[in-house]
Wavefront OBJ file of the C-alpha trace (Angstrom):
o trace
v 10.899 5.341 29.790
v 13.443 4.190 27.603
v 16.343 3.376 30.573
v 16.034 -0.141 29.740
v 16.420 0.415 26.020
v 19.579 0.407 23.778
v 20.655 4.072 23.648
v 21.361 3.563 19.481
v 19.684 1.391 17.031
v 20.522 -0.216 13.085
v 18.255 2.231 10.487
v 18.824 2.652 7.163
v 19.164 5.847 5.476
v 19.568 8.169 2.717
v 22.945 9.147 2.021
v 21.904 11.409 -0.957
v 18.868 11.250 -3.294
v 20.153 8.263 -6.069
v 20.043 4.864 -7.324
v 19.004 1.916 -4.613
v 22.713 2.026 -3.478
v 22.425 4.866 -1.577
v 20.792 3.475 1.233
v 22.897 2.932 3.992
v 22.895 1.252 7.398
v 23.693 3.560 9.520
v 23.806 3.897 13.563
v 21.358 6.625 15.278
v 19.840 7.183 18.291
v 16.191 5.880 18.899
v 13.505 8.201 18.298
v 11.123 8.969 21.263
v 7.429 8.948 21.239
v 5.363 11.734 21.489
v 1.734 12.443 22.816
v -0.311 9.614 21.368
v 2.417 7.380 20.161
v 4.234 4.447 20.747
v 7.601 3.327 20.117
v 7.798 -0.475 18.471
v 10.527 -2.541 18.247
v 10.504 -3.553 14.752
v 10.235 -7.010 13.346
v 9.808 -6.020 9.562
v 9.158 -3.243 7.541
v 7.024 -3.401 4.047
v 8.915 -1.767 1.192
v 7.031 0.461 -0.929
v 6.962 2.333 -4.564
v 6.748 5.536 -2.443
v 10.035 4.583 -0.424
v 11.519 4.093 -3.936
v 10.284 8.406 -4.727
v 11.609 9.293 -1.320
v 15.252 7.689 -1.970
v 15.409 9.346 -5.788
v 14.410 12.407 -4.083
v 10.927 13.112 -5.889
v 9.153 12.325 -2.502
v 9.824 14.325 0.342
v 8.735 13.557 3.992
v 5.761 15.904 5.469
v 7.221 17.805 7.798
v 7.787 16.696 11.277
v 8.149 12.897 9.948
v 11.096 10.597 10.010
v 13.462 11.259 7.076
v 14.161 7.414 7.595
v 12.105 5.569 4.631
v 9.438 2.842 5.453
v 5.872 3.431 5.489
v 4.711 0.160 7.433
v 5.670 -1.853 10.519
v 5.250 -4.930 12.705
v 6.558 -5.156 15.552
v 6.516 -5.057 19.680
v 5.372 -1.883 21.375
v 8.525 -1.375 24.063
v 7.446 2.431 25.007
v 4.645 4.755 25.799
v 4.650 8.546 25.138
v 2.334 10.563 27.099
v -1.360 9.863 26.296
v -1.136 6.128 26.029
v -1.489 3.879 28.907
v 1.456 1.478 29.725
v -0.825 -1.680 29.350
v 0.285 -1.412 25.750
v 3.678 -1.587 25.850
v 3.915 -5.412 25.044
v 1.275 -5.692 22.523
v 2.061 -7.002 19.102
v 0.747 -4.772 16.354
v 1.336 -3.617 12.710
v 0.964 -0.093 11.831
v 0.942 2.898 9.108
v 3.296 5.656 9.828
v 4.734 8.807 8.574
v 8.388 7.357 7.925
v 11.285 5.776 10.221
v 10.237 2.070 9.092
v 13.763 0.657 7.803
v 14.837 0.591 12.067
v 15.370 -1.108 14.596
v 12.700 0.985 16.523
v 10.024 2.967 14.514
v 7.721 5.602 16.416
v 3.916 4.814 15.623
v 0.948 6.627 16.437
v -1.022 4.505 18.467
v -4.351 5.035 16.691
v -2.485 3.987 13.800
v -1.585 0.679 15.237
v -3.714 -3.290 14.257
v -3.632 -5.906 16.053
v -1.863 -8.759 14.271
v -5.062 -10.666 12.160
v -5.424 -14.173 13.964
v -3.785 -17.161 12.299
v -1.623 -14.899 10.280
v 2.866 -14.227 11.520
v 3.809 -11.130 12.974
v 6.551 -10.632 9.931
v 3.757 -10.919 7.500
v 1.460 -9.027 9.126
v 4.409 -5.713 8.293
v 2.659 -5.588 4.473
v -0.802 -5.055 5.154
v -1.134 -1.450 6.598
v 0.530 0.726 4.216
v -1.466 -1.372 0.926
v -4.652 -1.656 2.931
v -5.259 1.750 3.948
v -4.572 2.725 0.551
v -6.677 0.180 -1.226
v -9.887 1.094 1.367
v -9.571 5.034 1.409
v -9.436 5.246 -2.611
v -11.378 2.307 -3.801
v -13.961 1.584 -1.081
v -14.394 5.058 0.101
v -13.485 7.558 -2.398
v -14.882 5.738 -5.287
v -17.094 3.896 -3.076
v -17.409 0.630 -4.707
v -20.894 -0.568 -3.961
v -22.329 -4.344 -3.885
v -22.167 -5.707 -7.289
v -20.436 -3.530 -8.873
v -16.950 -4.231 -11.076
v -13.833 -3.100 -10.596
v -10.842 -2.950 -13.052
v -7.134 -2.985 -11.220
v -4.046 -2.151 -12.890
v -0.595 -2.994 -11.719
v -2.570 -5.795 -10.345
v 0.768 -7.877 -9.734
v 1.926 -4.649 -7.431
v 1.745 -4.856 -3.925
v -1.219 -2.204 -3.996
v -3.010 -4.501 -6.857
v -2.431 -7.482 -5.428
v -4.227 -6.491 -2.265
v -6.695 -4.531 -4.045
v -7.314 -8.448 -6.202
v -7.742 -10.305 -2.948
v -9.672 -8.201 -0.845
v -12.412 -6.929 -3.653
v -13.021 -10.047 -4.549
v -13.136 -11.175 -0.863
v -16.301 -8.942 -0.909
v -18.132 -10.508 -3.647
v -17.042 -7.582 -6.526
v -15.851 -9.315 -9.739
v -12.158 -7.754 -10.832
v -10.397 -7.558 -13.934
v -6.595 -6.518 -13.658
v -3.995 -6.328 -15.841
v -0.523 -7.109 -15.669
v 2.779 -7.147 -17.834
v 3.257 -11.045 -18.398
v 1.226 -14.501 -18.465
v 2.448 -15.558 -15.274
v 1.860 -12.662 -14.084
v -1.748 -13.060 -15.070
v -2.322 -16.204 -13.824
v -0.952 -15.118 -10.120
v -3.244 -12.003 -9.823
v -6.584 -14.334 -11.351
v -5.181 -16.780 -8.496
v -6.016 -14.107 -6.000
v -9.357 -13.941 -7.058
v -9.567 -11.411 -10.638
v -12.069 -13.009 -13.027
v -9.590 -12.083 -15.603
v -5.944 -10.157 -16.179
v -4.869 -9.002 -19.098
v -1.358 -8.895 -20.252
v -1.243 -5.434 -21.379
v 2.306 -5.534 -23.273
v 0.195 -8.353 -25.808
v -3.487 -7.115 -25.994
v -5.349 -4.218 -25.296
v -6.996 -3.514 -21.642
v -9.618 -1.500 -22.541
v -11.099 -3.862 -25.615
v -10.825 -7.300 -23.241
v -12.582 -6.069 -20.369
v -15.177 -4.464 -22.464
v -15.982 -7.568 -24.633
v -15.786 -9.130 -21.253
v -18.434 -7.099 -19.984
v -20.428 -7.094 -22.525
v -19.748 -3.823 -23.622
v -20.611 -2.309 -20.480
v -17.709 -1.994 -18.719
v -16.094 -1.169 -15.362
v -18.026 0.644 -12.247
v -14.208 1.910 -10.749
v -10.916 1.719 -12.250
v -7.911 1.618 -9.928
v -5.153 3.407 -11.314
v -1.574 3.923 -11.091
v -0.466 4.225 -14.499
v -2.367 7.743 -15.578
v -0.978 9.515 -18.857
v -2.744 8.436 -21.752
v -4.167 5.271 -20.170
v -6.691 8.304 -18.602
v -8.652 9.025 -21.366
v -9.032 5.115 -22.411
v -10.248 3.990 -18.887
v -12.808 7.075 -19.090
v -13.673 5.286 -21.939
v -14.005 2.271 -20.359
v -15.828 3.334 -17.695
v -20.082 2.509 -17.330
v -22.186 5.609 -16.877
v -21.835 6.750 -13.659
v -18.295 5.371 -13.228
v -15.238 6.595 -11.083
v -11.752 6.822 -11.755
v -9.549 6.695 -8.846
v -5.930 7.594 -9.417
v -2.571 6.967 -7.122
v 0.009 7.224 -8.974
v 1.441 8.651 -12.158
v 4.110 5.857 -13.561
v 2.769 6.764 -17.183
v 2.802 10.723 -16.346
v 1.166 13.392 -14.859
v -1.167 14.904 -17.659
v -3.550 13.358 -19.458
v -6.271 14.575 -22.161
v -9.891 14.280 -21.266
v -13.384 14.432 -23.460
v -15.085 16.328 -21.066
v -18.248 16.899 -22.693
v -17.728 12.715 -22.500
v -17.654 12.642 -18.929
v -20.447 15.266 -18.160
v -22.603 13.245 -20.335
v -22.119 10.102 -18.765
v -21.622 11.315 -15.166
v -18.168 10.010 -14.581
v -16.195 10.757 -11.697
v -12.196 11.438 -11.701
v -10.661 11.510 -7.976
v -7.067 10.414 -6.387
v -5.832 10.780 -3.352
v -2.249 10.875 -1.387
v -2.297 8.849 1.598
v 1.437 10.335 3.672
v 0.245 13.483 4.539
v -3.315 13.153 5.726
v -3.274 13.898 8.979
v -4.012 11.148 11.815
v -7.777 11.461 12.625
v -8.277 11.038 8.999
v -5.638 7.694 8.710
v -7.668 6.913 12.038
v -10.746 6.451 10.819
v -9.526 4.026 8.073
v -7.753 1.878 11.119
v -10.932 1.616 12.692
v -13.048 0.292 9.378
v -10.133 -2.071 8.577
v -10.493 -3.370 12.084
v -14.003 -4.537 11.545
v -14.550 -5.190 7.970
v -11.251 -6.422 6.933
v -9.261 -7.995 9.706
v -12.084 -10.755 10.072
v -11.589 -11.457 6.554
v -7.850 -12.054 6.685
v -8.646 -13.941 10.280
v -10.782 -16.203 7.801
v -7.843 -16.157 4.768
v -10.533 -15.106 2.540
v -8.181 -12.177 1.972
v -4.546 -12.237 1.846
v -1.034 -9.887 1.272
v 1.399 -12.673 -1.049
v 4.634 -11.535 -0.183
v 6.712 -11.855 -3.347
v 10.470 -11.487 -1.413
v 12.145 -10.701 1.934
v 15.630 -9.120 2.929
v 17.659 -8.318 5.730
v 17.548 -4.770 7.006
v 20.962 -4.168 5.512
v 20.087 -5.626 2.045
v 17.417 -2.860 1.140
v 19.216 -1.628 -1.513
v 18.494 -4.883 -3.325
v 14.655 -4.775 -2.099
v 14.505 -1.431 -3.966
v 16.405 -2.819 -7.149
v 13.697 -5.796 -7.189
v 10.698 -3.192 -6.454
v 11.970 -1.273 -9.772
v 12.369 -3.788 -11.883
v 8.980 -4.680 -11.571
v 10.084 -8.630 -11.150
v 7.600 -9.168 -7.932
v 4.275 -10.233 -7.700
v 2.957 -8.932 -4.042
v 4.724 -7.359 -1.383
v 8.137 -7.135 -0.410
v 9.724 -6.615 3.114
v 12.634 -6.230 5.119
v 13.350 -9.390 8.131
v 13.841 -6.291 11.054
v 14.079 -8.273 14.750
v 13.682 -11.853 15.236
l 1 2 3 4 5 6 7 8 9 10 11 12 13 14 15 16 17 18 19 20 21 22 23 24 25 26 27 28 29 30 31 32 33 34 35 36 37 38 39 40 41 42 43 44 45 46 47 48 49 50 51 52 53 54 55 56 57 58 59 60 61 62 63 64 65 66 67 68 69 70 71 72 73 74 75 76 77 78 79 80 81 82 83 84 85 86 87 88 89 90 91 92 93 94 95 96 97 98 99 100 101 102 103 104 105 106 107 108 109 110 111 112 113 114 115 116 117 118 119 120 121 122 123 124 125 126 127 128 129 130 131 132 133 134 135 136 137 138 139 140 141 142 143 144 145 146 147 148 149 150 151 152 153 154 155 156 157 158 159 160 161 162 163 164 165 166 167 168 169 170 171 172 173 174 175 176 177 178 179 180 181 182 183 184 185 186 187 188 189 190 191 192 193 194 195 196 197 198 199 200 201 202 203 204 205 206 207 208 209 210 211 212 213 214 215 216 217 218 219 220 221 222 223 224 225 226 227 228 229 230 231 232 233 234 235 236 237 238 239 240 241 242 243 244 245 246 247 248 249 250 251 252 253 254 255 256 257 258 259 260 261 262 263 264 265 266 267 268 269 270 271 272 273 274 275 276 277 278 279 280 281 282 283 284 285 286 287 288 289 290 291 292 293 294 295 296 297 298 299 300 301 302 303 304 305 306 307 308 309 310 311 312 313 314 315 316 317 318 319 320 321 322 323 324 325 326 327 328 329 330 331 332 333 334 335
């Protein structure tokens, strides 16, 4: 199967858990697919906060993944494993997987493979899956965001807010973000937020509520948590949900519960990695038909803030934690 394949392949990898400059390109041999899976010649790989965890070592791969980092691919399919019919070896697709993206050649599970949205390049197309599933699973099905209803992003210059911005408003839902400078502001309310607020000169929580009307938010997406918890509770109308993915602010917070029983709030969150594949699956499939024909449309849209060479992720990873970008950021894989 892979006869007509080079026996080793360019990756980058962990050296030891550090700084951005231990990622190294190193030379290994290319992974084979198993039952269900592909293997894809990469063109370019998305670069993610999580890939950042992984490399510091606060992020471990489930087992059985690639200890490579990358969480999102684009590429060629050049290989079958058993399961999956040869007619798709040649197909262009981007994909969500387990690990294994900053390579030459990534193994992808094949339910876990889109096709490339029409009108849109098959290098771009390497920052939607890893954004979009986790935008979808946690704001449109966990806190299942309903018609008409508002929706407060932070981070919203991130590559997770920027895609949460474009496609929530894509669907009609009016979205307030914040962000930590003007400009920054001004590129997330060009993506569609009726308003972001710069949180390092005003306060979140008292904008969006005069902007309400003092009703505030149906969902809050959050990556912050810490003690922005207990003021997006707050925040929150009756019946509201709080969806949190990350922790950048801390892992505890304080909460008035006799607040939230009294106003029926919901707190959830969610970690996408190691869900297994007939959950990841099913997400696929709704992208497929509710969101792909937006981005076909370019109602909806990934801005991709920066793009390096394979061997240049170390300075991806600097610019992902500086918080400098506005969007995604990849790695140029295969031409």
């Amino acid at each position: 199967m892979l006869s007509n394949l080079p026996s080793q392949q360019a990756c980058v990898a962990i050296a030891q858990p550090g700084p951005p400059g231990v990622l190294t390109l190193v030379h290994q041999p290319l992974p084979i697919p198993g039952y269900g899976q592909v293997l894809v010649r990469v063109c370019a790989a998305g670069v993610n906060r999580p890939d950042c965890l992984q490399r510091a070592g606060r992020y471990p791969p489930p087992p059985g993944a690639s200890p490579l980092p990358g969480l999102e691919i684009s590429g060629w399919i050049v290989a079958a494993g058993a399961g999956v019919s040869e007619a798709d070896i040649g197909r262009t697709v981007c994909a969500l997987v387990s690990g294994g993206g900053y390579a030459e050649y990534c193994v992808a599970d094949l339910a876990l493979c889109l096709p490339v949205p029409a009108g849109m390049s098959l290098e771009d197309a390497a920052a939607l899956p890893e954004t979009l599933f986790t935008v979808w699973s946690n704001v449109f099905q966990r806190a299942a965001l309903q018609p008409g209803e508002t929706l407060l992003v932070q981070g919203g210059a991130s590559g997770i807010g920027t895609t949460a911005v474009a496609l929530a408003s894509a669907m009609g839902h009016p979205v307030f973000a914040t962000a930590g400078t003007d400009d920054k502001c001004a590129a997330v309310e060009a993506l569609g937020a009726v308003h972001c607020v710069n949180y390092r000169t005003a306060d979140f929580a008292e904008e969006v509520r005069a902007r309400t009307g003092g009703r505030g938010v149906d969902v809050v997406l959050d990556m912050v948590a810490g003690d922005y918890v207990p003021r997006e509770l707050d925040l929150l109308a009756d019946d509201g949900r709080l969806v949190v993915i990350a922790f950048q602010g801390g892992a505890r917070a304080t909460v008035d519960v006799a607040g939230l029983m009294r106003r029926r709030l919901t707190i959830t969150g969610s970690t996408l990695r190691p869900r297994p594949v007939s959950f990841k699956a099913q997400i696929a499939r709704a992208l497929e038909q509710q969101v792909w024909p937006l981005l076909a449309q370019g109602r909806a849209r990934a801005p991709i803030h920066a793009r390096f060479p394979l061997a240049q992720a170390a300075a991806a990873h600097t610019l992902m934690e500086s918080g400098q970008h506005v969007g995604k950021i990849l790695l140029q894989v295969s031409a």
